[in-house]
N, C-alpha and C positions, 0 to 999 in steps of 0.2 A: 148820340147818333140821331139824325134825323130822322122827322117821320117819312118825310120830303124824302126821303135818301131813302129809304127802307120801300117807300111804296113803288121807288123806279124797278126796284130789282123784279127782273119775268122766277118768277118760280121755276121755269126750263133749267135755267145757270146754273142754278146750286145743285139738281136732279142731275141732270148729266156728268155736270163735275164728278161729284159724289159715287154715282154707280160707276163713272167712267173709271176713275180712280181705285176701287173695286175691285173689280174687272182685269185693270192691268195689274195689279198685286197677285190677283190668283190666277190669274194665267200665266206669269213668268213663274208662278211657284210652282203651279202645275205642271209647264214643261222643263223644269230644271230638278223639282222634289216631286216624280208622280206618285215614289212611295210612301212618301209622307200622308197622301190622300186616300189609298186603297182599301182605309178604313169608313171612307164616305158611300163606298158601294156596297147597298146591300146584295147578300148572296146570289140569289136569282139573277140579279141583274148582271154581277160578276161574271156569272155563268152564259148568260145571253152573247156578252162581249164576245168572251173566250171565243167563240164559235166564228166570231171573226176575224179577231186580231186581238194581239195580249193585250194585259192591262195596261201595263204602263204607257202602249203605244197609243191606248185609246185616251187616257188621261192627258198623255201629250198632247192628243187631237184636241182634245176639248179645253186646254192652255191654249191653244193657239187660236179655237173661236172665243173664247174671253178674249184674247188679246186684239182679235179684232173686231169686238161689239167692244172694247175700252176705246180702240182709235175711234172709232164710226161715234161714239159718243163724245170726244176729248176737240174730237178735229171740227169747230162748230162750221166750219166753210161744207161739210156735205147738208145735202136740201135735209129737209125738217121730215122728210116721208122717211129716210134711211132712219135718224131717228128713231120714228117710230114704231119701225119692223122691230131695230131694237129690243125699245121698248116691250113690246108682243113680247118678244122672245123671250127676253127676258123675267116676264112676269111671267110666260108658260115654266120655265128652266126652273125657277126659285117654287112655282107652285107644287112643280113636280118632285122636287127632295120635299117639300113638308109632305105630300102626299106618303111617296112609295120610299123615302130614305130618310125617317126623322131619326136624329139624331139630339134629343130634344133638350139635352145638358149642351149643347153646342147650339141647333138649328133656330133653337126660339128666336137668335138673332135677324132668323129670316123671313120672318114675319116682318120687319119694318124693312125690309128689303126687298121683296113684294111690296109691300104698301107705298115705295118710293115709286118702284117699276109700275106699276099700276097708274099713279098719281100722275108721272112723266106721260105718256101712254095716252091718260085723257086730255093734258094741258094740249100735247100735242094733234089731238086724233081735233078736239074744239077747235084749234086755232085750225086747222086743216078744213075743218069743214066751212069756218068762216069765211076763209078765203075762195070756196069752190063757191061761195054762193055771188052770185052777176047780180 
């Protein structure tokens, strides 16, 4: 492979792919298997749910915002700012199970899942700010 060929590729592409890809795996899993997942919530937070709506239906909820931070990221025709929120999001979402839901025979993988969400996040947030500058 070229180096020529290696150095066109933006680092964006394979970020977004990659989480976008992600994203839509566990969000149609989430809204087709929520009980598959109910082991991801720890107690407390289970408990917090409840108080508004079951679990499943909240797991369902939260398939269908993966599903759509996988399109917002798949579909590269929306502006680089939608992206970005994303991105935020996304690095909040992932920080927040290492934090309050480790899982850590399972979550270690999220660590380099964050570190993509993150890395996407500043390519996007620099090129943004390149652009705002006249």
């Amino acid at each position: 492979m070229s180096t020529e060929f290696l150095k066109k590729i933006n680092p964006e592409w394979p970020l977004r792919l990659g989480l976008g890809l992600m994203y839509l795996y566990s969000g149609i899993d989430l809204i087709l298997n929520p009980k598959g997942w109910t082991w991801a919530l720890p107690y407390w937070y289970k408990q917090m749910v409840l108080v508004v709506m079951p679990i499943d239906g909240y797991l369902r909820f939260q398939g269908a915002l993966e599903l759509l931070m996988a399109f917002l990221l798949l579909f590269f025709f929306f502006p680089k700012k939608v992206a970005l929120a994303v991105a935020a999001v996304s690095s909040a979402e992932i920080l927040f199970i290492l934090l309050f839901a480790p899982q850590f025979s399972i979550t270690f993988r999220d660590i380099g899942v964050l570190g993509a969400s993150l890395a996407l996040f500043l390519i996007l947030y620099n090129k943004n700010e390149i652009a705002n500058i006249h």
